[in-house]
C-alpha positions in Angstrom: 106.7 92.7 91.4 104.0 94.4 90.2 101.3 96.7 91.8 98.4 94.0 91.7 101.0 91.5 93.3 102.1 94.0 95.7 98.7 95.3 96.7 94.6 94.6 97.1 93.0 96.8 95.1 89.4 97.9 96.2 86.0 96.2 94.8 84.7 92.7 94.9 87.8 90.8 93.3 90.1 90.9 96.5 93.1 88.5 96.9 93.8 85.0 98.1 95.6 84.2 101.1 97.1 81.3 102.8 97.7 80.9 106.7 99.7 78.5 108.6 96.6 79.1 111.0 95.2 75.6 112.3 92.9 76.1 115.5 89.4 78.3 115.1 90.7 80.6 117.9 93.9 81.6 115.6 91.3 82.9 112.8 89.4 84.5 115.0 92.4 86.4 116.2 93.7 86.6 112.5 90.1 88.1 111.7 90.2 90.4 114.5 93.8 91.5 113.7 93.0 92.4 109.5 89.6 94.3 110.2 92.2 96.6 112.1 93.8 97.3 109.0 93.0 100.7 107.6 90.5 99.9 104.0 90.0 96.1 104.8 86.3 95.5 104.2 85.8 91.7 105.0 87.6 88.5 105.3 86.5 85.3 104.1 87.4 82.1 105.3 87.2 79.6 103.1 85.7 76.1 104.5 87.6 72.8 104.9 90.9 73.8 102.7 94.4 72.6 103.5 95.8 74.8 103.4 93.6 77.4 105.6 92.4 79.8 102.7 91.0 83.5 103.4 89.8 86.3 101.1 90.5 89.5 101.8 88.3 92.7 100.0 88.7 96.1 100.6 87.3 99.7 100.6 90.8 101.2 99.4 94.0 100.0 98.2 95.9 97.9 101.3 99.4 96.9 101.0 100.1 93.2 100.9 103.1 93.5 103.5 100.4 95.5 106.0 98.4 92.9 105.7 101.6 89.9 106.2 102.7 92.0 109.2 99.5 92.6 110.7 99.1 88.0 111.0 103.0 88.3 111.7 101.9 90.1 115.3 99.9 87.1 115.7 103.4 84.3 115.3 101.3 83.3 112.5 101.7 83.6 108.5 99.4 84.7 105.3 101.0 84.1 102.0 99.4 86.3 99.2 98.3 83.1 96.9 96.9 85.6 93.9 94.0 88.0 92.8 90.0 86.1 93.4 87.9 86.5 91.1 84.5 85.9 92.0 81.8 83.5 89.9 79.9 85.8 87.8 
């Protein structure tokens, strides 16, 4: 492990996640539950993929297993899927 895998760093790259997440009331909640999370900055949902897909940037490093734990709460999963890197 290493501490880009372990951890989203701060600035517009952010990381991929995956969710077991099905119904639009479970992001909401999952949505809810990460801006909670001390140094997220926004989550992205990302349209019509299978599996649900959601970006994660933030104002200060954030621990991958706050952010697993804090969608565990929910009986639901996010599985860091690696770093995004944004188009230009």
């Amino acid at each position: 492990m290493s501490f880009l895998s372990e951890n989203v760093i701060p600035g517009h790259y952010g990381k991929k996640f995956t969710t077991d997440a099905k119904h639009p009331e479970d992001l909401t909640k999952i949505l809810e539950a990460l801006m909670q999370v001390d140094g997220v900055k926004d989550v992205l949902f990302e349209d019509g993929s299978k599996p649900t897909v959601f970006v994660i940037h933030t104002s200060k490093v954030v621990s991958v297993h706050d952010i697993e734990h804090s969608v565990k709460l929910l009986n639901l999963h996010a599985v860091p899927t690696g770093p995004f890197f944004p188009l230009a």
